[in-house]
VEXRO-634238 format. One line per 2 residues: number of its first residue (from 1); their letters; for each residue x, y, z of C-alpha. Coordinates in Angstrom, 1 decimal. Each point is the difference from the previous one (the first is absolute). Layout:
<nodes>
NUM = a = X/Y/Z  ...
</nodes>
This chain:
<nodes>
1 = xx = 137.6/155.1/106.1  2.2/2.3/2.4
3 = xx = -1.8/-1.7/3.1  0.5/-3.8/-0.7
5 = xx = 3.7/0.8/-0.4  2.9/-0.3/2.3
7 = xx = 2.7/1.2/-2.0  0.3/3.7/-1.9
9 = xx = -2.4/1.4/-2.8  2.0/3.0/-1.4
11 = xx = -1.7/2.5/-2.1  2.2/2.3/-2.4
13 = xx = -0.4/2.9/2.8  1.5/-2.5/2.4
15 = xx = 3.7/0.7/1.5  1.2/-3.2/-1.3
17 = xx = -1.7/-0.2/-3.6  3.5/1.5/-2.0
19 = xx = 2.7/-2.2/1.5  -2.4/-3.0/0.0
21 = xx = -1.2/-0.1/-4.0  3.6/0.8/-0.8
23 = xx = 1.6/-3.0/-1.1  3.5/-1.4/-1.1
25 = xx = -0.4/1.6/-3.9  -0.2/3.8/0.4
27 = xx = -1.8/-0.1/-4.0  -3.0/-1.1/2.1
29 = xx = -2.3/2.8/1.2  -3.4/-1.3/0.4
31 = xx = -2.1/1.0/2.8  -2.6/-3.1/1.4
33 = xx = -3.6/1.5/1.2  1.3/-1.1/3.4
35 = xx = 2.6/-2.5/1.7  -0.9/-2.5/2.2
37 = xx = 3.2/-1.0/2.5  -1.3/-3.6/1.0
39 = xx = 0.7/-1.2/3.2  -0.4/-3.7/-1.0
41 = xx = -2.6/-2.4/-1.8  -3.4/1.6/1.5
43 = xx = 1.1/3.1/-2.0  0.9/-1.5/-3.2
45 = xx = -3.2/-1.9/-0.2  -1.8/3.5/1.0
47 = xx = 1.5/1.8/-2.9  -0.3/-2.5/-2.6
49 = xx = -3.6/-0.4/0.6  -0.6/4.3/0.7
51 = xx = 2.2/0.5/-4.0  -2.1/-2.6/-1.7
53 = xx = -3.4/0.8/1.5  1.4/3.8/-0.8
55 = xx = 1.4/-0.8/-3.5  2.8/1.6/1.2
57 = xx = 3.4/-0.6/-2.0  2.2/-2.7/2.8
59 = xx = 3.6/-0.1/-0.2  2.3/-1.8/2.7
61 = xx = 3.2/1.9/1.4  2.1/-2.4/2.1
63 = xx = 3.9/0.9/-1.2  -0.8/2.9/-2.6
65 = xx = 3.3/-1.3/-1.8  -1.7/-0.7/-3.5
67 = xx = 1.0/2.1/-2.8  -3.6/-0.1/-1.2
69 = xx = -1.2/1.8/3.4  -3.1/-2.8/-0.1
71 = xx = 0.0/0.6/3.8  -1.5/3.6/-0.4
73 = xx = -3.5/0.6/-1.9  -1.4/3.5/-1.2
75 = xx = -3.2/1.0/2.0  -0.7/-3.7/1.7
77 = xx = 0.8/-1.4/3.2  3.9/-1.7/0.2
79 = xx = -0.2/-2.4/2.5  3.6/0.4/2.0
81 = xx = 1.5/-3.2/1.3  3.0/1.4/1.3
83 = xx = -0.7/0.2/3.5  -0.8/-3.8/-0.2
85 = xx = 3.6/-1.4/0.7  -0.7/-3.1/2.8
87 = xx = 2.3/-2.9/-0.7  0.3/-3.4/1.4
89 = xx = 3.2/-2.3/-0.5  -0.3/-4.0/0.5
91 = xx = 3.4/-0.9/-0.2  -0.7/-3.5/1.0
93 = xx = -2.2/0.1/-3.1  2.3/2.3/-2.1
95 = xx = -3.2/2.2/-1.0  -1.3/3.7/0.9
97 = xx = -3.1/1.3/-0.1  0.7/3.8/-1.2
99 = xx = -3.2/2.9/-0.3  0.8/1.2/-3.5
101 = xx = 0.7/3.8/1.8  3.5/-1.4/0.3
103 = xx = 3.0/1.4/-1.7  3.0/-2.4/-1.5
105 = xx = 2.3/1.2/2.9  -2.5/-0.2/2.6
107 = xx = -0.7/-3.6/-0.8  3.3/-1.0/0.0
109 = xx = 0.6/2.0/2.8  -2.2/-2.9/1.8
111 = xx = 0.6/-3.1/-1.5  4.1/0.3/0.1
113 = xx = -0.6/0.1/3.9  -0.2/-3.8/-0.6
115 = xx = 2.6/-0.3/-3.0  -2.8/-0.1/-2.7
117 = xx = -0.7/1.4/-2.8  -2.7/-0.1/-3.5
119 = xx = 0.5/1.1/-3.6  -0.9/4.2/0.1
121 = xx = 0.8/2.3/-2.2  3.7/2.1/-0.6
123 = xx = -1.4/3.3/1.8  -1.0/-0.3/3.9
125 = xx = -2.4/3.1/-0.1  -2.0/-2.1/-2.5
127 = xx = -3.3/-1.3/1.9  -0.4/-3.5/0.0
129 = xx = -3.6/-0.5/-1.8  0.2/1.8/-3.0
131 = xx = 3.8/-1.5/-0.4  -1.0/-3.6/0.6
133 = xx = -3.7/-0.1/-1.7  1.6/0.9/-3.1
135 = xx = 3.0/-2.4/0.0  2.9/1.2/2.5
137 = xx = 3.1/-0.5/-2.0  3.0/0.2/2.6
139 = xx = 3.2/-0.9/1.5  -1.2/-3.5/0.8
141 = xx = -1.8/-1.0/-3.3  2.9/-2.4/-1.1
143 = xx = -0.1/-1.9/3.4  -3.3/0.3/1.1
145 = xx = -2.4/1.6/-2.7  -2.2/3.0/-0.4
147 = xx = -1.4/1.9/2.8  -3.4/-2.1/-1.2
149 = xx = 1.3/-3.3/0.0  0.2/0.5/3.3
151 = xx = -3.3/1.1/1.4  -1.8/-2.8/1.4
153 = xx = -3.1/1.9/0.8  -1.9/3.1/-0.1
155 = xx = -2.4/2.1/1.3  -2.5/1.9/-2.3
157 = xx = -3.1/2.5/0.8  -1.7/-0.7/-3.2
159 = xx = -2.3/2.5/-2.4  -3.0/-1.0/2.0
161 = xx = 1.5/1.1/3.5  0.5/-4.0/0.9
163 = xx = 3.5/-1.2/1.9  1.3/-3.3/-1.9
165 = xx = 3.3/-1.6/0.5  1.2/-1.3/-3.1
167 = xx = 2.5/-3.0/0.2  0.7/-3.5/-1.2
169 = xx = -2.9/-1.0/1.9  -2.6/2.2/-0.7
171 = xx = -1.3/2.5/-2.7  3.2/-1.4/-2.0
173 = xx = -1.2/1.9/-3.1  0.8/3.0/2.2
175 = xx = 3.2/-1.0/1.4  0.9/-1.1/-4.0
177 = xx = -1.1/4.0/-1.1  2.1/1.7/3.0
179 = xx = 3.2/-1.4/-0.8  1.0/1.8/-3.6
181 = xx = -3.5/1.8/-0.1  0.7/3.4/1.5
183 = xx = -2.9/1.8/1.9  -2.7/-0.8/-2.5
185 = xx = -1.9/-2.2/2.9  -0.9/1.5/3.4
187 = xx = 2.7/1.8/2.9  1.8/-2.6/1.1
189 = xx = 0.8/0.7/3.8  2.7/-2.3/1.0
191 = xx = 2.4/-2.5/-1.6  1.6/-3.2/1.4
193 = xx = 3.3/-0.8/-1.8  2.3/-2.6/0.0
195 = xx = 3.2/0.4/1.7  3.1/-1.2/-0.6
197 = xx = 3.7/0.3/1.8  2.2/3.2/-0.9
199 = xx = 1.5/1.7/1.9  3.9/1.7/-1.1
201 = xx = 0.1/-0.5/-3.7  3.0/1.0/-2.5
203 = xx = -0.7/2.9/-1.2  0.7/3.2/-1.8
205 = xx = 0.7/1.4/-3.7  2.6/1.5/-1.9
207 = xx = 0.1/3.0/-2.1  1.8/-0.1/-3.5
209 = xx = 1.0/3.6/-1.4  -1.2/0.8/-3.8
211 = xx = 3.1/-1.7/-2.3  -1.2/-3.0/1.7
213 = xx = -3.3/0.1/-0.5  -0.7/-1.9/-2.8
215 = xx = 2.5/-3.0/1.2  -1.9/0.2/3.0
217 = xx = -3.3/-0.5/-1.0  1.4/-2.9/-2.1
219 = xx = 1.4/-1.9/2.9  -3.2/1.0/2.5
221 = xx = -1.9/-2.0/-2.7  2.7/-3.2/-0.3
223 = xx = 0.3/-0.2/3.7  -3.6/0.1/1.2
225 = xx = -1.3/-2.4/-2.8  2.0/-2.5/1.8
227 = xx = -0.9/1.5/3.9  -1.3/-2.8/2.4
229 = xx = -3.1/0.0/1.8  1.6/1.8/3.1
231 = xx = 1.1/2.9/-2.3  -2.2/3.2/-1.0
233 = xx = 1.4/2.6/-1.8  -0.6/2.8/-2.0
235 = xx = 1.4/3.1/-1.9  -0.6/3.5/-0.8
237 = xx = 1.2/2.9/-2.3  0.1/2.9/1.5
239 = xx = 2.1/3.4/-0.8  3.2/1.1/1.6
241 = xx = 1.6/3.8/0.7  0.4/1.0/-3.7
243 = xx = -3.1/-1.7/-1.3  1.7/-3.2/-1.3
245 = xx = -2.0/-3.6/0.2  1.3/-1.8/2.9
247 = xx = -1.1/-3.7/1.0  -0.8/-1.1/3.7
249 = xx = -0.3/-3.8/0.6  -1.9/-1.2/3.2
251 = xx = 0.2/-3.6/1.8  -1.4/-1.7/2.8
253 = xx = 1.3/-3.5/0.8  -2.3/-1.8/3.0
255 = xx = 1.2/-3.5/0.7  3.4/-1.1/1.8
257 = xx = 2.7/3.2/-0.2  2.7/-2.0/-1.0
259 = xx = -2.1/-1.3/-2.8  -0.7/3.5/-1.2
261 = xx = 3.8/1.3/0.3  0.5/-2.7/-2.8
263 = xx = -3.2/1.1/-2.2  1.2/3.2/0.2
265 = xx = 3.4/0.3/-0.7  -0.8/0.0/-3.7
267 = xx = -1.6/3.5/0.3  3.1/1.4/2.8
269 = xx = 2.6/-0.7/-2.6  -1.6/1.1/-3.0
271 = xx = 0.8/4.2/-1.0  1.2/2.3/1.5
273 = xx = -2.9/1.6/2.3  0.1/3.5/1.1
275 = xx = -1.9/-0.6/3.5  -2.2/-3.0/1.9
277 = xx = 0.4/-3.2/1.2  -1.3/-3.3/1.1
279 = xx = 0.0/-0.9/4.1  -1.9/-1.9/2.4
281 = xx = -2.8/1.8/1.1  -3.4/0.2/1.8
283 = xx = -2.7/-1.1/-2.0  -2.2/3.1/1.2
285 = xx = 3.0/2.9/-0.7  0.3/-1.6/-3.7
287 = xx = -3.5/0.5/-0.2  0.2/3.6/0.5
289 = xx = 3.4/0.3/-2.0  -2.0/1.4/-2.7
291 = xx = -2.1/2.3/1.5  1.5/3.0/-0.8
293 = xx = -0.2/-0.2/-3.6  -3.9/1.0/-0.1
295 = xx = -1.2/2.1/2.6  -3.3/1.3/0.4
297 = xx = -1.0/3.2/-1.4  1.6/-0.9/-3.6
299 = xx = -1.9/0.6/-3.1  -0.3/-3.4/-1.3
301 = xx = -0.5/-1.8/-3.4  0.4/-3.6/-1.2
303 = xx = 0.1/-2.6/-2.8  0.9/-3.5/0.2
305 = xx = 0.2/-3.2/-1.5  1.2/-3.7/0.2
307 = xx = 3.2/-0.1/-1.8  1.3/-3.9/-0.3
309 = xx = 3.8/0.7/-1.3  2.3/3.1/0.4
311 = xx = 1.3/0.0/-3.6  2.4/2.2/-1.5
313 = xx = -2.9/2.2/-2.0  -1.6/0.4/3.4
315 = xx = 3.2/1.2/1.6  1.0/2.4/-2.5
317 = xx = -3.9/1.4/-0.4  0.5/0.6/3.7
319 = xx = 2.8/1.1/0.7  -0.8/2.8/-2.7
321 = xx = -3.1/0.8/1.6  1.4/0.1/3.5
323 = xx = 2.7/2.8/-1.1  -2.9/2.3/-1.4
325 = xx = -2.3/-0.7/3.5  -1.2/4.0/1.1
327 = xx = 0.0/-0.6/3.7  3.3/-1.5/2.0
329 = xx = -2.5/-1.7/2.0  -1.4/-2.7/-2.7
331 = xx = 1.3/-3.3/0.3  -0.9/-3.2/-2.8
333 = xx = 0.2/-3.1/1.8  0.4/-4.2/-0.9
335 = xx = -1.7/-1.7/3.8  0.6/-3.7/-0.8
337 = xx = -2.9/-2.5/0.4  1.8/-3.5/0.4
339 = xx = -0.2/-3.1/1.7  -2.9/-1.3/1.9
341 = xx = -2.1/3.0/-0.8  0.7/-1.0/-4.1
343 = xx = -1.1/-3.3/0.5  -3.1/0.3/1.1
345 = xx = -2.9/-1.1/-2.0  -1.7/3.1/-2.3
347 = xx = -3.4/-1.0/1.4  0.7/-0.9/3.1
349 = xx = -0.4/3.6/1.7  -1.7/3.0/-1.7
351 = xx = 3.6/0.9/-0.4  0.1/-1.1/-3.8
353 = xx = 4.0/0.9/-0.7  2.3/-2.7/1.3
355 = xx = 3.1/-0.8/-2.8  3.3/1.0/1.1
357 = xx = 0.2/3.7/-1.2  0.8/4.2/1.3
359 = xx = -2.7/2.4/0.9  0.9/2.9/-2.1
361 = xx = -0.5/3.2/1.5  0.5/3.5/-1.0
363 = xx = -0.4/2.2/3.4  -0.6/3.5/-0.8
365 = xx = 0.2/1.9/2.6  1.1/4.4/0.2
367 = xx = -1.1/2.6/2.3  -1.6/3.2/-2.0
369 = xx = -3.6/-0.7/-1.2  1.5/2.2/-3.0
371 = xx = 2.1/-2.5/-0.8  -2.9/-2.5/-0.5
373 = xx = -0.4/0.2/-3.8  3.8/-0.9/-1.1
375 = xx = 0.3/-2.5/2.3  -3.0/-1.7/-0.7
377 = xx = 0.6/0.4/-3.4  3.7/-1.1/0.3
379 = xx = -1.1/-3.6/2.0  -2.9/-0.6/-3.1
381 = xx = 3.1/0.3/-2.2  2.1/-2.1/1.2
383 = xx = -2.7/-2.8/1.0  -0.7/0.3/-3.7
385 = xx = 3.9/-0.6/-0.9  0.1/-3.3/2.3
387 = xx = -3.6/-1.2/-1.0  1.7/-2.5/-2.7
389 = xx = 2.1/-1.9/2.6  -3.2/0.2/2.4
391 = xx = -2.7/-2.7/0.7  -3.8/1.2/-0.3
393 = xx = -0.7/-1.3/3.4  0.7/2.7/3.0
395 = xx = 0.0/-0.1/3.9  -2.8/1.3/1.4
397 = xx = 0.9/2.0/3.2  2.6/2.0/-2.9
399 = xx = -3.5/1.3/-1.9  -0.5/3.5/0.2
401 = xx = -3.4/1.8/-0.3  -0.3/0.0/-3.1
403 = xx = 0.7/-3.2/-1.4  -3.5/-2.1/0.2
405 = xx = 0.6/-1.1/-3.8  2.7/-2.0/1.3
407 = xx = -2.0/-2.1/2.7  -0.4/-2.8/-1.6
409 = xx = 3.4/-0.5/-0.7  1.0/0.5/3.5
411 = xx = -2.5/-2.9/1.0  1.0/-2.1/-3.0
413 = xx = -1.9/-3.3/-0.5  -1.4/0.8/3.5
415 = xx = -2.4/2.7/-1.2  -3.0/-2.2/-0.5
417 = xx = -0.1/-1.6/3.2  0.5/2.8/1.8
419 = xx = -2.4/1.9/-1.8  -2.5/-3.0/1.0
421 = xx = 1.1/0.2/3.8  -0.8/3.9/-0.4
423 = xx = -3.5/-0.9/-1.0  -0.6/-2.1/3.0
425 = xx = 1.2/2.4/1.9  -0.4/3.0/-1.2
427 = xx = -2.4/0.1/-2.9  -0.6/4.0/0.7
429 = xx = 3.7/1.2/-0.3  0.0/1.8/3.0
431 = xx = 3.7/-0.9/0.6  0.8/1.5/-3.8
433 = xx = 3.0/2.7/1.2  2.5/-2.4/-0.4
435 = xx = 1.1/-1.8/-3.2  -3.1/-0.9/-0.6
437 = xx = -1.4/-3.7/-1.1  -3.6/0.6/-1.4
439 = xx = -2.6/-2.9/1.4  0.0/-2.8/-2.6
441 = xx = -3.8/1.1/-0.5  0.9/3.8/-1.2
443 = x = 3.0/-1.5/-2.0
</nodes>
């Protein structure tokens, strides 16, 4: 295969091997058979077809930001899209057409050059495949939907080595299954999204110390039940100095400033906040306001859920938890889906979960691999604690590794059609490490 290729085959000898199979969760330690660093399409199509006719394990690294470390397979070839970052803006069309190697920021980067922006996700290290096949809840949901409302096409190397673009237009079964469907269907190579005018938003959050807490949480819930379309928020729990439960709450208003001054003045005048605010700013620095707060390197671990109301037994089961958490590092989030993105229809996308609800999201993260057991064992606990204020249904980029009995509820009333697309598709499975859809025929 080395010979057909123009970009890098790395073998574990190789110089690069370590720092390219490491990825954004440092639980993940798997070493691939080799690495292939594609230099575009040509080399995708080359891998797929040298794993399958190999039966080689494939798995697809664009980002490397999942907590489930998909991207990297033990002893098969991991197809790297990371070098694979070419962009192209229409701003007379309002779309881009984005190689999925892209990150959030790097996206951004190009598209704010004309004052435009799409739905991504709340970290700008995050790549923009992985984020957007499975959903891409963001900053812009309320306004302008998820990430994969707004893809209007796609294109896909396929488990036979063939290049399809999937779109309104053609293969629509396809274009249905990537939006909501995760990698379960081929390497997608590039995206064209929808883009829509943003540019300074109103933005910021405030952080409420730990006799506020509870109040806080209380009023997070009142206020953004009632948010409009233009307004995304979301809160956290986090830990302050002496260990105490303290609660952060997040915003980004998009339309007209004066507009959001109003929406917002609710939230400036309620407490008494020990640090943050709310200003105009760049869309692209709020963006990367939260970047910070999970840095590479990080042992990771994650449960999650769809939680519809913040009632008072959820509050006080977390803020009970949150107080015990073993690493000062581990944050439990609310990210609000609202607006347009909640009123889309259930079938409409792959993307099955569209009331108006929070992604509930425990994020474990501490530094010591000795530390692993208690904190692991501490974020099961306290998942079990909220689990009677929680919906069965989960995100699916929030799945960790481990957690292929809870597929089907991530896919919802989905799963059968997708599993039908897979078959069409992919009847072998070769695309399986991912969170996997069996083809209708092995169901």
């Amino acid at each position: 295969m080395a010979g057909r290729l123009q970009g890098e085959l790395l073998t574990p000898r190789g110089p690069d091997y370590d720092r390219i199979r490491h990825v954004f969760n440092a639980m993940i330690d798997r070493r691939p058979a080799a690495i292939l660093r594609c230099a575009g399409v040509a080399d995708v199509i080359q891998g797929v077809r040298f794993a399958r006719a190999q039966q080689l394990p494939l798995s697809i690294h664009s980002g490397g930001h999942s907590v489930s470390g998909a991207s990297v397979c033990q002893g098969g070839l991991m197809l790297d899209l990371s070098r694979m970052k070419g962009i192209r803006v229409d701003p007379a069309r309002r779309a881009a057409q984005a190689q999925t190697g892209l990150l959030l920021r790097e996206f951004d980067h190009e598209t704010q050059a004309f004052g435009l922006a799409t739905t991504l996700g709340v970290i700008s290290v995050t790549g923009i495949a992985g984020l957007t096949l499975g959903g891409g809840l963001g900053w812009l949901n309320g306004k302008y939907g998820l990430s994969c409302d707004n893809v209007l096409a796609a294109d896909i190397v396929t488990a036979d080595g063939d290049f399809l673009t999937a779109s309104p237009a053609e293969h629509e079964d396809l274009y249905w299954a990537l939006r909501g469907g995760g990698g379960n269907f081929g390497v997608v190579t590039s995206l064209t999204y929808q883009l829509h005018p943003v540019s300074t938003v109103l933005a910021g959050g405030l952080v409420f110390p730990a006799e506020q807490a509870r109040a806080a949480l209380r009023f997070y819930y009142e206020f953004s039940s009632g948010a409009p379309d233009e307004l995304s928020t979301s809160a956290s729990v986090g830990r302050d100095a002496e260990g105490r439960p303290v609660v952060s709450i997040a915003a980004c208003y998009c339309g007209p400033l004066h507009e959001g001054e109003l929406t917002l003045q609710p939230l400036r005048n309620f407490g008494k906040p020990v640090e943050g605010e709310f200003r105009p700013l760049p869309y692209l620095a709020f963006q990367r306001a939260h970047d910070a707060g999970a840095p590479a390197g990080r042992q990771h671990y994650w449960k999650s859920s769809y939680l519809k109301d913040i009632t008072d037994g959820a509050i006080e089961a977390l803020l009970e938890f949150a107080a015990t958490s073993p690493s000062p590092y581990t944050g439990i989030g609310f990210q609000q889906m609202t607006g347009a993105a909640s009123r889309v229809d259930p079938r409409a996308t792959a993307f099955a979960h569209r009331d108006r609800h929070y992604d509930f999201l425990i994020v474990s993260q501490w530094e010591d691999t000795a530390d692993s057991d208690r904190n692991i064992a501490w974020t099961r606990r306290c998942f079990e604690a909220m689990s009677p204020y929680l919906q069965a249904a989960v995100y699916v980029n929030n799945l960790g590794g481990t957690e292929q009995e809870r597929v089907r509820a991530a896919y919802g009333v989905n799963y059968d059609r997708l599993a039908s697309v897979k078959a069409r598709y992919d009847p072998e499975n070769v695309f399986r490490l991912n969170h996997n859809i069996a083809p209708a025929a092995a169901t």
